[in-house]
C-alpha positions in Angstrom: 5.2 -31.4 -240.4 7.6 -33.5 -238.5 7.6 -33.7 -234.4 10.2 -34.8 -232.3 9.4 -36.0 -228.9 11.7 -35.3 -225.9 12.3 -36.9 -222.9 9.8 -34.9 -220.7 7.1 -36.0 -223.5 8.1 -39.4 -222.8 4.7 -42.1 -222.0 2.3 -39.5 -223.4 -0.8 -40.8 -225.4 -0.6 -39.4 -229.0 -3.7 -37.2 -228.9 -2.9 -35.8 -225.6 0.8 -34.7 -227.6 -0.5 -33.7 -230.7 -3.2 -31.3 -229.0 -0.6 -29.6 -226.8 2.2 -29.4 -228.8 0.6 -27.9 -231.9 -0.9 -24.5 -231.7 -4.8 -24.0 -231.7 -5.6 -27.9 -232.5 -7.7 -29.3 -230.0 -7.5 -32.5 -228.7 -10.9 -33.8 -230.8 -9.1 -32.4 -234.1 -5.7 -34.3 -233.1 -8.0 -37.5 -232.5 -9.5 -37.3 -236.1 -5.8 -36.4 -237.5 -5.2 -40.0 -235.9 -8.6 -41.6 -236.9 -7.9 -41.0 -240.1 -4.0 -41.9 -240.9 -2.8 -38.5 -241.1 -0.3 -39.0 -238.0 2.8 -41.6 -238.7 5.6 -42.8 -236.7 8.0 -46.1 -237.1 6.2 -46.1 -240.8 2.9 -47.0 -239.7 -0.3 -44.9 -238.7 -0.9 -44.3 -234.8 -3.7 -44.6 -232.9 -4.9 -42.5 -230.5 -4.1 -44.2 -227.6 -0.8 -45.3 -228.4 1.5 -44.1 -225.8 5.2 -41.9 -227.1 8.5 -42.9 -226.5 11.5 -40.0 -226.5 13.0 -40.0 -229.7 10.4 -40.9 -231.4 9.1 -39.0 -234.7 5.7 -37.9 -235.5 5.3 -37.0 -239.1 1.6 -35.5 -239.0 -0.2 -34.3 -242.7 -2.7 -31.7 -242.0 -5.3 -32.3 -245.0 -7.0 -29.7 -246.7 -10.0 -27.6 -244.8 -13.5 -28.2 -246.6 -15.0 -26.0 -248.7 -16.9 -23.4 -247.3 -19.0 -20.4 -249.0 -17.8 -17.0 -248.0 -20.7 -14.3 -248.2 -20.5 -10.5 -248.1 -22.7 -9.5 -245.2 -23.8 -5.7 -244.4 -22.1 -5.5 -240.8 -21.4 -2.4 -239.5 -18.0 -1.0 -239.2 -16.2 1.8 -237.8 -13.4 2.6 -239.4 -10.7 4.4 -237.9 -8.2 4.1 -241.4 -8.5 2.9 -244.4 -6.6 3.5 -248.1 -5.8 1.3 -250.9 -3.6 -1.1 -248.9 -4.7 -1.9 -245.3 -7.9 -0.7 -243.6 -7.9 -0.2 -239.5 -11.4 -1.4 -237.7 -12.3 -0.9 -233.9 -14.2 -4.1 -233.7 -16.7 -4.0 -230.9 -16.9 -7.0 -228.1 -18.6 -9.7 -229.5 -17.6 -9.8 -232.9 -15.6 -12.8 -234.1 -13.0 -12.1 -236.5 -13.4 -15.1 -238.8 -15.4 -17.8 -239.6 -14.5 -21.1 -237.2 -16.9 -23.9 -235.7 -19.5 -22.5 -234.0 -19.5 -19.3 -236.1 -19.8 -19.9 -239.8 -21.0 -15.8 -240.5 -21.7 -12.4 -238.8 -18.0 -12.0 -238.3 -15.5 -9.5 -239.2 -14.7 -11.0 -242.3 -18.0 -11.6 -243.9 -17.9 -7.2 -243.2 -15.1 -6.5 -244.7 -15.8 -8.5 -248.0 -18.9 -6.5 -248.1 -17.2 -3.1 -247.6 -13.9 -3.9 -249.4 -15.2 -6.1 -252.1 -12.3 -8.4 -253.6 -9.7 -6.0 -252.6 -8.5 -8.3 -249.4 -5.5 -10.4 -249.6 -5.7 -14.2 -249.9 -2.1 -15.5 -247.7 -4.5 -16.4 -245.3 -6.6 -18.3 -247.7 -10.0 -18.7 -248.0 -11.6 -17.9 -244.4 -9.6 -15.4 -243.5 -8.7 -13.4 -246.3 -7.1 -9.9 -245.5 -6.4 -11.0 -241.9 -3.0 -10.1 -240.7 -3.7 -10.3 -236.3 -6.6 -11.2 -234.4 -7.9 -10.3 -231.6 -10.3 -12.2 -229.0 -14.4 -12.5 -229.6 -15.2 -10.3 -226.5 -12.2 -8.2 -226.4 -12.9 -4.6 -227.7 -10.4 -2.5 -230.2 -8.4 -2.0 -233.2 -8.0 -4.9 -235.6 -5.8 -4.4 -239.0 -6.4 -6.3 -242.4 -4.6 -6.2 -245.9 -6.3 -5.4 -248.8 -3.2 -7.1 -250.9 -1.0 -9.7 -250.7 2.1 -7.3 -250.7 0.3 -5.2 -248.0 -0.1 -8.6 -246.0 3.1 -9.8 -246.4 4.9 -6.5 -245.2 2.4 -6.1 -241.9 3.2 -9.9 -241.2 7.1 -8.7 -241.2 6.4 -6.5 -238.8 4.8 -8.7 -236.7 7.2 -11.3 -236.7 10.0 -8.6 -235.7 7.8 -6.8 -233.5 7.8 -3.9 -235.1 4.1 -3.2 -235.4 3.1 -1.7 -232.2 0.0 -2.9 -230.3 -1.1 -1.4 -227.1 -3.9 -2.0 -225.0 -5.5 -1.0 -221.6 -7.0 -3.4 -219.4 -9.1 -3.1 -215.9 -7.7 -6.6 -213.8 -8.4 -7.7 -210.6 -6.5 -6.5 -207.3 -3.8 -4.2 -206.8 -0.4 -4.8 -208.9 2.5 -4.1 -206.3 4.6 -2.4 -209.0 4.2 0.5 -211.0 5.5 -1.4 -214.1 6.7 -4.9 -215.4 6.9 -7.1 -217.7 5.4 -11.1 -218.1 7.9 -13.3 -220.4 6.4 -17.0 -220.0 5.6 -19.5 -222.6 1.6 -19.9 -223.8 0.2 -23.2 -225.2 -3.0 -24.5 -225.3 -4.8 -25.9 -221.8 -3.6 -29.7 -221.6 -7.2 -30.5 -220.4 -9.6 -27.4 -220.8 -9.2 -26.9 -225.0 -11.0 -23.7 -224.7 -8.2 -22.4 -222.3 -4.5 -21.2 -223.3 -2.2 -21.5 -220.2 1.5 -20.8 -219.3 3.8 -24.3 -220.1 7.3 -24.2 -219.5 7.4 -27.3 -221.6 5.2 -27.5 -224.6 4.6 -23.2 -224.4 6.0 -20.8 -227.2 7.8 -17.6 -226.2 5.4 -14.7 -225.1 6.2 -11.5 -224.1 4.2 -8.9 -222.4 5.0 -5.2 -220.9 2.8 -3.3 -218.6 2.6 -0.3 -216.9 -0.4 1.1 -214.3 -2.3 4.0 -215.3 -4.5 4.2 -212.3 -5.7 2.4 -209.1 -8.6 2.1 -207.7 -9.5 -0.2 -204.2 -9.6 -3.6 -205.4 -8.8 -3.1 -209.6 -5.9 -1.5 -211.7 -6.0 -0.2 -214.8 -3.2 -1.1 -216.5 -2.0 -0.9 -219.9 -0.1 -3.5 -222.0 2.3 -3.4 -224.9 2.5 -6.8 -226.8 5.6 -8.0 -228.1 4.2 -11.3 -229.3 1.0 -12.0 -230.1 -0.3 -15.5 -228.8 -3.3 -16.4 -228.0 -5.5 -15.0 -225.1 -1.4 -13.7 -224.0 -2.7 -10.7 -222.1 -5.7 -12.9 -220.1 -3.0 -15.8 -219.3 -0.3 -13.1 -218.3 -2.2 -11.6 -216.1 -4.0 -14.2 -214.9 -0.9 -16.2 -213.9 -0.1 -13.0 -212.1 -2.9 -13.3 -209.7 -4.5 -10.8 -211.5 -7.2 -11.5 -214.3 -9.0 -9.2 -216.3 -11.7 -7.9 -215.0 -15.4 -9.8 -216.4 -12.8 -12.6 -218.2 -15.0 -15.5 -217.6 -12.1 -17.9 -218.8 -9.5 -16.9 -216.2 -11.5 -16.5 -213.1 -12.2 -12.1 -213.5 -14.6 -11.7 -211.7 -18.2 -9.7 -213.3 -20.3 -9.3 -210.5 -20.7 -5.6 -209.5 -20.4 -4.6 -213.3 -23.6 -4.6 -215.6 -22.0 -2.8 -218.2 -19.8 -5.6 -219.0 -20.5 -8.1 -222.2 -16.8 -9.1 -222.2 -13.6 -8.5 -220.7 -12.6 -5.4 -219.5 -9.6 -5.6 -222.0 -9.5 -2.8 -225.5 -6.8 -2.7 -228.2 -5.9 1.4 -228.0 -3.5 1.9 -230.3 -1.6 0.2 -233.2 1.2 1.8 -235.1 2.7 0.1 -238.0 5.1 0.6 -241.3 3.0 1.7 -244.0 3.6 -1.2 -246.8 3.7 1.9 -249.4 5.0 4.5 -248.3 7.2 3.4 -245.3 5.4 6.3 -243.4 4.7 5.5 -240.1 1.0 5.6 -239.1 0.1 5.3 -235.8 -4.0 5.2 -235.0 -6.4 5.4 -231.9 -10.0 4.7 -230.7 -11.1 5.5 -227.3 -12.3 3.6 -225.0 -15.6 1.4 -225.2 -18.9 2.9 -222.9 -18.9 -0.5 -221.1 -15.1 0.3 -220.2 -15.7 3.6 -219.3 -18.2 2.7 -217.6 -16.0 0.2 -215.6 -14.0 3.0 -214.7 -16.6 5.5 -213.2 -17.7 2.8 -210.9 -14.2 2.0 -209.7 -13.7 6.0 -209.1 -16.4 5.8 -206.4 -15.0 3.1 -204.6 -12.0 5.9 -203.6 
C-alpha cells in the first residue's frame, strides 16, 4: 500500500507513522516492517528513526503471515442460529474470537472448525476463516460467521453499507444528561498505549455510534447502542470520551470495584439482524442478557 504524508504528519519518526496511521499494527510490528525493508520512500528502505517530511510517500509491503496449524477444538457453543450459510453464536466474556499473539487456540474459531467442519469460508484466510465481525475478548454477545464464501461476501456488504444491524446494551459510569444521542468521532489506534484505540481527529477513521438510555440508576446508566460502523473497541472509546466508560472496562478507566460478578465489561451484543445471503429474508436474532450483567443490574436497582 502506498501512504501519503500530510502536513500535520510532518517531522514524525517512521514507526511512530506507520503504527498510527495503519489500522491494528502496532508500533513493534511497524518497527520490524522497517527492520526488514518492507517500508520505502525516495527509492530506498527507511529506518525506523528516520523522521517524515509532508509530501513524502511511503510505499509499505506487508509480507505474508507464517504458517500456523489450525486445530478443531471441542469448545462449547451456544448457538442461537445456524443453517447451511451463516451460523449466529452468543460468545461468552472471555473468549477470543481468533487466533492472534498471545492466543494461538481456545478461541472461537478453533470451535467452530470443530462444530462446522470445512464448511467456513476462507476470505479471511487462514486464521480466521468464517469470520465476518468481531467482537472484543471480554465483551459478551452475538457474533456471526459464514460458512461460504458467497455467504461471507454478502454479510461483508452489509456491513460496509450498514445494513446489518448490531445492537448492544451497555451499564457505563455516571449519569448521561440526555435521553439519547449519538457519538460521530474518528478511532485509531493509542499513539503511545498499542493496546488502547482512542478518538484522533487526525490519523482516526469515521465511527459512528447511536445510543439511547433504558434505565438509570444513582451513579450508572444503562444504555443501549446501535453501531453504524464497527471499529475497534468504538463503543468503550465513545463512551469513554464521553466521560462515561463502561462499567468494569479496565482499558478506559470503568470502574469494577463494588461488582464481583464482573469478568469483563459490562458491555453485551443483544441483537443482530441481517440480509439472509439465500434467501434475502430478513432474520433478526436475540440472546438475553449475561448473569454477570444481570447481576450488574440488581445491584444498581438497590442503590434507588
Amino acid at each position: 500500500m502506498n501512504v501519503t504524508l500530510t502536513a500535520e504528519q510532518s517531522g514524525q519518526r517512521a514507526d511512530q507513522f506507520l503504527a498510527a496511521c495503519l489500522d491494528g499494527l502496532t508500533r513493534s510490528a511497524a518497527q520490524k516492517l522497517l527492520e526488514g525493508g518492507h517500508v520505502v520512500c525516495r527509492g530506498k528502505a527507511l529506518k525506523k528513526n528516520d523522521r517524515l517530511t509532508v509530501g513524502d510517500q511511503l510505499t509499505v509491503l506487508i509480507p505474508d503471515p507464517s504458517p500456523v496449524e489450525l486445530l478443531p477444538q471441542e469448545i462449547p457453543l451456544d448457538v442461537v442460529y445456524e443453517d447451511e450459510d451463516v451460523i449466529v453464536v452468543n460468545k461468552p466474556v472471555g473468549l477470543v474470537v481468533h487466533p492472534a499473539p498471545g492466543h494461538p487456540d481456545g478461541t472461537l474459531v478453533n470451535a467452530l472448525l470443530y462444530h462446522c467442519g470445512q464448511s467456513l469460508s476462507g476470505i479471511n484466510g487462514q486464521l480466521r476463516p468464517g469470520i465476518v465481525h468481531r467482537i472484543d475478548r471480554d465483551t459478551s454477545g452475538l457474533i456471526i460467521a459464514a460458512k461460504n464464501d458467497v455467504a461471507h461476501l454478502a454479510l461483508a456488504q452489509q456491513l460496509q453499507d450498514h445494513s446489518l444491524y448490531r445492537e448492544y446494551e451497555a451499564v457505563v459510569v455516571g449519569n448521561l444528561k440526555e435521553d439519547a444521542g449519538t457519538i460521530s468521532l474518528p478511532i485509531a489506534r493509542h499513539p503511545t498505549d498499542r493496546k488502547k484505540m482512542a478518538v484522533n481527529h487526525l490519523n482516526g477513521r469515521p465511527a459512528v455510534t447511536h445510543w439511547t438510555v433504558l434505565a438509570r440508576y444513582p451513579g450508572y446508566t444503562h444504555i443501549q447502542c446501535r453501531l453504524e460502523t464497527g471499529r475497534t473497541h468504538q463503543i468503550r472509546v465513545h463512551m469513554a470520551a464521553q466521560g462515561h466508560p463502561v462499567l468494569g472496562d479496565p482499558v478506559y478507566n470503568g470502574q469494577r470495584k463494588g461488582f464481583p460478578e464482573l469478568a469483563g465489561q459490562c458491555l453485551h451484543a443483544r441483537r443482530l439482524s441481517f440480509q439472509h445471503p439465500r434467501t434475502g429474508q430478513r432474520l433478526t436474532v436475540e440472546c438475553p442478557l449475561p448473569d454477570s450483567f444481570q447481576g450488574v443490574l440488581t445491584r444498581c436497582a438497590r442503590l434507588l
